[in-house]
Structure formats: C-alpha cells, structure tokens
C-alpha positions in Angstrom: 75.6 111.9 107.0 77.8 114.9 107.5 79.8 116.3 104.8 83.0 116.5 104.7 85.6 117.9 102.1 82.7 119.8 99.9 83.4 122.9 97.9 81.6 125.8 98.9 80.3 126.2 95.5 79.0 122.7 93.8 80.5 122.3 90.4 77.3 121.1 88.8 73.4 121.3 89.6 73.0 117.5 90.5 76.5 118.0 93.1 74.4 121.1 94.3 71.0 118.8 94.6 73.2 116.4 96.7 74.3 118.6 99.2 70.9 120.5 99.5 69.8 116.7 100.1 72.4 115.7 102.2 71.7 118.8 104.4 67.9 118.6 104.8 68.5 115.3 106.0 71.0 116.4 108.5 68.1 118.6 110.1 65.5 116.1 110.2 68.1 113.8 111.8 68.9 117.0 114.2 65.4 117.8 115.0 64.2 114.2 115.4 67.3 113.4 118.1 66.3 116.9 120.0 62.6 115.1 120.1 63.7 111.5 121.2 65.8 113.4 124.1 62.6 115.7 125.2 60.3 112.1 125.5 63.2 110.4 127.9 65.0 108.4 125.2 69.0 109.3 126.3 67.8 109.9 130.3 70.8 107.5 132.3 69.4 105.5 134.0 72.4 104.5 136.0 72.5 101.4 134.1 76.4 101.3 134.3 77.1 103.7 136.9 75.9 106.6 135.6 78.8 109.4 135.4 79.8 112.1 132.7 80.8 109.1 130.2 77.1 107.6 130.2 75.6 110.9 129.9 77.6 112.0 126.5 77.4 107.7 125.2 73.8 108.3 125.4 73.4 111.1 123.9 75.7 109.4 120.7 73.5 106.7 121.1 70.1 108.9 120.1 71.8 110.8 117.5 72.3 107.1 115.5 68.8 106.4 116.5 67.4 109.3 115.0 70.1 108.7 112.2 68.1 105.4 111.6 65.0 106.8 111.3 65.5 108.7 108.9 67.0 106.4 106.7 64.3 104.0 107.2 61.3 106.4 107.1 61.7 109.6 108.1 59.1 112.1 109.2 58.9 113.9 105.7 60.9 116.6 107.3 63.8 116.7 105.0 61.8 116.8 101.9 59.9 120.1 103.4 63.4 121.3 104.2 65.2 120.3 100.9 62.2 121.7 99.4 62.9 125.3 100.9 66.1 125.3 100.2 65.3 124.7 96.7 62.9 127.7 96.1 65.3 129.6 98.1 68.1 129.1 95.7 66.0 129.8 92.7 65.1 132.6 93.8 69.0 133.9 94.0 
C-alpha cells in the first residue's frame, strides 16, 4: 500500500483521486495496527525465544493484519480521511 515513485504533483484529477485514496488508506491501516498493538495483538509471548528479532517480526506481523482489514472491511476510517483531504484540496 505505500507509494512509491509518485510525482509530487499528479498529472491529472483521477491520478490525484488515487493517491488521496491510496493515502487515507495508509492511515486507517496506521491507526488500526497502533489499536491491535494497545489490545495485546503483537505482545511476544516467548513463543520462539523471545529476543529483539520476535519483538520487530511481530510488530510486521500486525501491520499486514491491520493491512488486511482494511482491504476486507475496514473501519470507514479512510473514507472520512480521503474525505478531508478532498475538501481540503478544494478549498486551495
């Protein structure tokens, strides 16, 4: 979901819609990972060995959760955001 290789200033409207998209989607992802982490969902729990290498695979391992989510459902975050960023660009 990240975006890569992107001109700073889209060429057209709909390449401008896609990256306003692409971006409120990025936040819901990044909010709902930060709330899977607060409820316990990356703690270690030693399962093989514990360590500095479990800690940071864990961590991975909620971001593609949360990635999944969002795909799938979402919380109805990114619309609000993409939403936002839309009346904030009208207004420039």
């Amino acid at each position: 979901m990240e975006i890569q290789n992107t001109p700073l200033s889209p060429s057209s409207p709909s390449q401008r819609e896609a990256l306003m998209r692409a971006a409120a989607q990025d936040l819901e992802v990044t909010f709902l990972a930060e709330m899977l982490r607060e409820a316990g969902l990356g703690e270690t729990r030693d399962a093989f060995g514990g360590g500095e290498g479990e800690e940071q695979f864990s961590s991975l391992l909620v971001r593609a959760q949360a990635e999944q989510i969002v795909q799938v459902s979402g919380l109805g975050l990114a619309e609000i955001f993409f939403n936002a960023m839309t009346e904030v660009s009208h207004e420039k």
